[in-house]
MOPAC internal coordinates of N, CA, C and O (Angstrom, degrees):
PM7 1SCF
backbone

  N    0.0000 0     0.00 0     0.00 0    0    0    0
  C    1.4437 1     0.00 0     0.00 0    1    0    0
  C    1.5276 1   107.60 1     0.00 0    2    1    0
  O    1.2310 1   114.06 1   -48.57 1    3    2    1
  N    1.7029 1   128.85 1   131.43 1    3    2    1
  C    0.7360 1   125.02 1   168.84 1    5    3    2
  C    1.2615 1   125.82 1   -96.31 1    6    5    3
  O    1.2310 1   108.83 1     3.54 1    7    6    5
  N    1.2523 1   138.51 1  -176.46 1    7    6    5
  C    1.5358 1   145.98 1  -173.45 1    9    7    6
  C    1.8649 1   109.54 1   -76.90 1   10    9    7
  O    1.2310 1   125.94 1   129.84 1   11   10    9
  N    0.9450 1   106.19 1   -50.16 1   11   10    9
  C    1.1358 1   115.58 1   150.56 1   13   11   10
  C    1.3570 1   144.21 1   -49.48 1   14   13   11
  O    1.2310 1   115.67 1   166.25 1   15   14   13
  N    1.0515 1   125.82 1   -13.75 1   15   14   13
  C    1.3443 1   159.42 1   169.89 1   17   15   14
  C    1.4478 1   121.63 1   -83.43 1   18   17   15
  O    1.2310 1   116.47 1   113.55 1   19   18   17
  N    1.2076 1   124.31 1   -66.45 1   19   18   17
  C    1.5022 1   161.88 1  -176.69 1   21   19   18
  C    1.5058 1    94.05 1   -45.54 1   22   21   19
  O    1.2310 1   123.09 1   105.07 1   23   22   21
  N    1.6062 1   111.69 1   -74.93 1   23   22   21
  C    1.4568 1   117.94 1  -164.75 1   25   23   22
  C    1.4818 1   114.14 1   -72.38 1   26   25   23
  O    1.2310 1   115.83 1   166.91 1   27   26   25
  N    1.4946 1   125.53 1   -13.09 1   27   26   25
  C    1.1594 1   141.65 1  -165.49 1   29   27   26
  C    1.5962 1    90.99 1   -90.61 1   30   29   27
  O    1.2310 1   116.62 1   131.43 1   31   30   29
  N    1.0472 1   124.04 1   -48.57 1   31   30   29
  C    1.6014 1   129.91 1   169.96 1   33   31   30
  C    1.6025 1   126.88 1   -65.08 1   34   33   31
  O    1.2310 1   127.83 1   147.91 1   35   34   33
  N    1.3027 1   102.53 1   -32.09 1   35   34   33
  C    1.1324 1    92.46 1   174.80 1   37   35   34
  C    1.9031 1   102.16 1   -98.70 1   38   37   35
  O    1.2310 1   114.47 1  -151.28 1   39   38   37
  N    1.1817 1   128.08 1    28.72 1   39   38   37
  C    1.3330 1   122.35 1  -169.09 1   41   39   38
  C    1.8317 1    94.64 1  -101.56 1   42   41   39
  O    1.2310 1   128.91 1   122.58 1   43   42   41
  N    2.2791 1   100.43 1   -57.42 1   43   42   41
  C    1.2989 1    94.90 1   176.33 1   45   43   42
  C    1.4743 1   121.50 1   -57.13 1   46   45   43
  O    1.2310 1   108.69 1   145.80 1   47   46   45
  N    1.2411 1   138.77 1   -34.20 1   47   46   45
  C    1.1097 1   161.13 1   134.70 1   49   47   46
  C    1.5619 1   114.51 1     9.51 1   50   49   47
  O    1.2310 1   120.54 1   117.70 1   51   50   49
  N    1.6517 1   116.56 1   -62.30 1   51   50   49
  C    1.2697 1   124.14 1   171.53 1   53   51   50
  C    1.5658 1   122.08 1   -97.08 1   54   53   51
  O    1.2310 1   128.18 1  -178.78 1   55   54   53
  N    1.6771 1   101.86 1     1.22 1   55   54   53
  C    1.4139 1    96.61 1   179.65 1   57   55   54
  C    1.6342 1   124.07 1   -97.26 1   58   57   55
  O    1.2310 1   131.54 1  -138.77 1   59   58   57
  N    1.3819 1    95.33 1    41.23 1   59   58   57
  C    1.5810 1    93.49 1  -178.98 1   61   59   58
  C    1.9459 1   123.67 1  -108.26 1   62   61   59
  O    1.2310 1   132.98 1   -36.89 1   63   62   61
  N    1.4083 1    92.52 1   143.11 1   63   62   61
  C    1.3281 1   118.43 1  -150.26 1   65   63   62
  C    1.8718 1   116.00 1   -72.95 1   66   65   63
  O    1.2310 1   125.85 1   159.27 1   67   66   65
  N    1.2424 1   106.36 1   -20.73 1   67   66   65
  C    1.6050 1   113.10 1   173.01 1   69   67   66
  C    1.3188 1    84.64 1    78.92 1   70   69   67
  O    1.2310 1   117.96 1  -113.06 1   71   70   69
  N    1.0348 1   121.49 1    66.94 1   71   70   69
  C    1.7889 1   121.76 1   153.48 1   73   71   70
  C    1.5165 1   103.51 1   -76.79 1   74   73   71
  O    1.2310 1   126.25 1    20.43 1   75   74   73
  N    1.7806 1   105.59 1  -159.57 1   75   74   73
  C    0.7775 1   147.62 1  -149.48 1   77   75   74
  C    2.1424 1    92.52 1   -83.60 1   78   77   75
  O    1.2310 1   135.81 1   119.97 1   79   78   77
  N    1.5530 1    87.00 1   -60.03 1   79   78   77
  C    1.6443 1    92.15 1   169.30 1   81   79   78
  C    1.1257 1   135.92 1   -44.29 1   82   81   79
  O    1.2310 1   118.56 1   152.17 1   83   82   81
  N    1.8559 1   120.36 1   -27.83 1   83   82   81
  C    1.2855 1   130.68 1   175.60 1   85   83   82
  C    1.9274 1   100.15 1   -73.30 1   86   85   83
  O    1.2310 1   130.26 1   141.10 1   87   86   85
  N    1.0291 1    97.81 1   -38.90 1   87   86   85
  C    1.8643 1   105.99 1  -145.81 1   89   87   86
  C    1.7034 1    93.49 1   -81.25 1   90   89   87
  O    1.2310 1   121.64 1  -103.34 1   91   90   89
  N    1.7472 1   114.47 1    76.66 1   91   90   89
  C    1.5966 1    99.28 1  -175.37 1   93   91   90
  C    1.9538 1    96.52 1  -105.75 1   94   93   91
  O    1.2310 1   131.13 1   -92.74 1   95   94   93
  N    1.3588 1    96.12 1    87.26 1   95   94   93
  C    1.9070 1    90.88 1  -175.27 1   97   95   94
  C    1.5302 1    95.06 1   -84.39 1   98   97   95
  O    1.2310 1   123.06 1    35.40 1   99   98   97
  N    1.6569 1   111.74 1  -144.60 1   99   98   97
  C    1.1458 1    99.96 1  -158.67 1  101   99   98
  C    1.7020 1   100.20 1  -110.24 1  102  101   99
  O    1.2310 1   132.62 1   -85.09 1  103  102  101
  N    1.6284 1    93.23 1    94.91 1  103  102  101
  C    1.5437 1   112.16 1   175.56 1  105  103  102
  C    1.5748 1   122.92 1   -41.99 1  106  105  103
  O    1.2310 1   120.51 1   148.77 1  107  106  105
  N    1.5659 1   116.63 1   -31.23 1  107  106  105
  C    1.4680 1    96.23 1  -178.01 1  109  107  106
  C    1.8765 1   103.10 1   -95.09 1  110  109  107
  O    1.2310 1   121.26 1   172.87 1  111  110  109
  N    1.1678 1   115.19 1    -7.13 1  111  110  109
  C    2.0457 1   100.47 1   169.33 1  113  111  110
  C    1.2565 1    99.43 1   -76.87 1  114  113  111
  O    1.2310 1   109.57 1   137.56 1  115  114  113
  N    1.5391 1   137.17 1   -42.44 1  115  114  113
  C    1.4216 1   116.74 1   179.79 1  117  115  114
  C    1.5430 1   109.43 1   -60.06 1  118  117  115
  O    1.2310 1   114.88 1   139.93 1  119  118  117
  N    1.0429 1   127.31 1   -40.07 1  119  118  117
  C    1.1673 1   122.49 1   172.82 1  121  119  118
  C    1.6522 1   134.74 1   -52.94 1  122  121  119
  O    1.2310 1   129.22 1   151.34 1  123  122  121
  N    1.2858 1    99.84 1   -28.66 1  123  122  121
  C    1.3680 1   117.94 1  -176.56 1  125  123  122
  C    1.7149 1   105.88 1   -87.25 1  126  125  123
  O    1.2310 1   124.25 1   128.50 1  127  126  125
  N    1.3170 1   109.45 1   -51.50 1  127  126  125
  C    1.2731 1   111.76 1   154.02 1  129  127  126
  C    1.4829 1   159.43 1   -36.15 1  130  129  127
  O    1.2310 1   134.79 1   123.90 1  131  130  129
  N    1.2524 1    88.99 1   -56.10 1  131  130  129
  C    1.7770 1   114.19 1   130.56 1  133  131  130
  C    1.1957 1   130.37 1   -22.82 1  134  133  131
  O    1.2310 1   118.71 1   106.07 1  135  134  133
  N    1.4352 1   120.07 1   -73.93 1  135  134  133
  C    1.4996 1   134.35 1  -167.01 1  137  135  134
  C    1.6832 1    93.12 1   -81.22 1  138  137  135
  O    1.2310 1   114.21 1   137.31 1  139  138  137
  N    1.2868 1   128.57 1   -42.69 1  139  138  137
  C    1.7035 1   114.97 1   163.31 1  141  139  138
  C    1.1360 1   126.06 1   -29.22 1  142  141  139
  O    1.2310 1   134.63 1   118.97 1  143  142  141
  N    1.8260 1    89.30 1   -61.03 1  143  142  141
  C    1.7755 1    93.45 1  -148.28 1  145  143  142
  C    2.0289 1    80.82 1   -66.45 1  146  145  143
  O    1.2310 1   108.84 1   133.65 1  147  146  145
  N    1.1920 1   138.49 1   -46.35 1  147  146  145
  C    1.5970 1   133.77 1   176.46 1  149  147  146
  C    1.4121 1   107.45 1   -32.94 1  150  149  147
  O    1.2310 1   104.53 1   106.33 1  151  150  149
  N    1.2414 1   146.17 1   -73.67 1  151  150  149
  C    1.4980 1   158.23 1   170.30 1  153  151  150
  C    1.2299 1    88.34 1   -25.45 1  154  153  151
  O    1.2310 1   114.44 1   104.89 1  155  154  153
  N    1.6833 1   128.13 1   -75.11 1  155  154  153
  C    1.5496 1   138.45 1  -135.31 1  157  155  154
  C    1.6909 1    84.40 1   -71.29 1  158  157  155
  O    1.2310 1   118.33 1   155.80 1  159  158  157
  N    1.4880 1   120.79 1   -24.20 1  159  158  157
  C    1.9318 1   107.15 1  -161.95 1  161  159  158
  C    1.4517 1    89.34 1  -102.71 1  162  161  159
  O    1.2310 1   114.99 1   171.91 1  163  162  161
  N    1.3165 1   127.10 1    -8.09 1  163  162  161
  C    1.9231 1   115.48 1  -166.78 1  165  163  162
  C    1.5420 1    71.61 1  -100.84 1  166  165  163
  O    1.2310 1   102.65 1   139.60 1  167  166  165
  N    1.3074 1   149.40 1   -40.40 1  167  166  165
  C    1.3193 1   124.91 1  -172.12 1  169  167  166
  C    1.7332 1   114.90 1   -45.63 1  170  169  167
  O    1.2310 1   140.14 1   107.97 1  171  170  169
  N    1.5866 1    78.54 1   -72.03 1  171  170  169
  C    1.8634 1    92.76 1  -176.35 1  173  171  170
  C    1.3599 1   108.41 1   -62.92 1  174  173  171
  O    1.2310 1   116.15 1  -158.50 1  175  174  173
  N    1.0296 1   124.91 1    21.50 1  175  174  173
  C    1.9548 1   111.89 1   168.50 1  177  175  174
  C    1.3028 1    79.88 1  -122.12 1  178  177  175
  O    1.2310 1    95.93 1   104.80 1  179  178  177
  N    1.1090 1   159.96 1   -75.20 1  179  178  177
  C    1.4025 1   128.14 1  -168.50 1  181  179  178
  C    1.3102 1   134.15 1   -41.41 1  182  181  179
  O    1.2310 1   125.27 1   128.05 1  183  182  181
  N    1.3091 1   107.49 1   -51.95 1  183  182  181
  C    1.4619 1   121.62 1   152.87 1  185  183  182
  C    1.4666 1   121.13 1   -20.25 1  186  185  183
  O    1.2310 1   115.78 1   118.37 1  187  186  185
  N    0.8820 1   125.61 1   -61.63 1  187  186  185
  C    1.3678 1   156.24 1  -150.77 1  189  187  186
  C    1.4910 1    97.78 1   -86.66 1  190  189  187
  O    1.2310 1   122.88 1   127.67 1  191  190  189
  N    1.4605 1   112.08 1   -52.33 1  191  190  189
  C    2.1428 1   115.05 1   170.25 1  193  191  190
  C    1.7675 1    91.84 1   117.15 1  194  193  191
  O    1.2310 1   115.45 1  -178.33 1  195  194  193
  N    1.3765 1   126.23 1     1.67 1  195  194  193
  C    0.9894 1   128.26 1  -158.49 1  197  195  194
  C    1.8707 1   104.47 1   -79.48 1  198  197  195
  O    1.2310 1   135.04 1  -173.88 1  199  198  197
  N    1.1897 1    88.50 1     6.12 1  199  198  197
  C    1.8857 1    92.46 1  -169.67 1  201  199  198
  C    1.2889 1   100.20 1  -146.25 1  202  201  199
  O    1.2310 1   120.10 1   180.00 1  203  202  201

């Protein structure tokens, strides 16, 4: 291993951004949730005569 090497590794290493990839919560209630709150708004716009 060279010197050059080392710091270059540990640079990508610390340069990470907290995306989407870090953030694994609990993917299937958002999901389920999701497709509700959609149902719960295609309800009330029909309802409503708006469609």
């Amino acid at each position: 291993m060279s010197a050059t090497t080392t710091p270059a590794g540990r640079l990508f290493a610390r340069t990470r951004t907290g995306g989407p990839q870090d953030d694994r919560g609990p993917e299937l209630l958002e999901h389920v949730l999701g497709w509700t709150l959609v149902v719960l708004l295609a309800v009330l716009v029909t309802r409503m005569g708006l469609m």
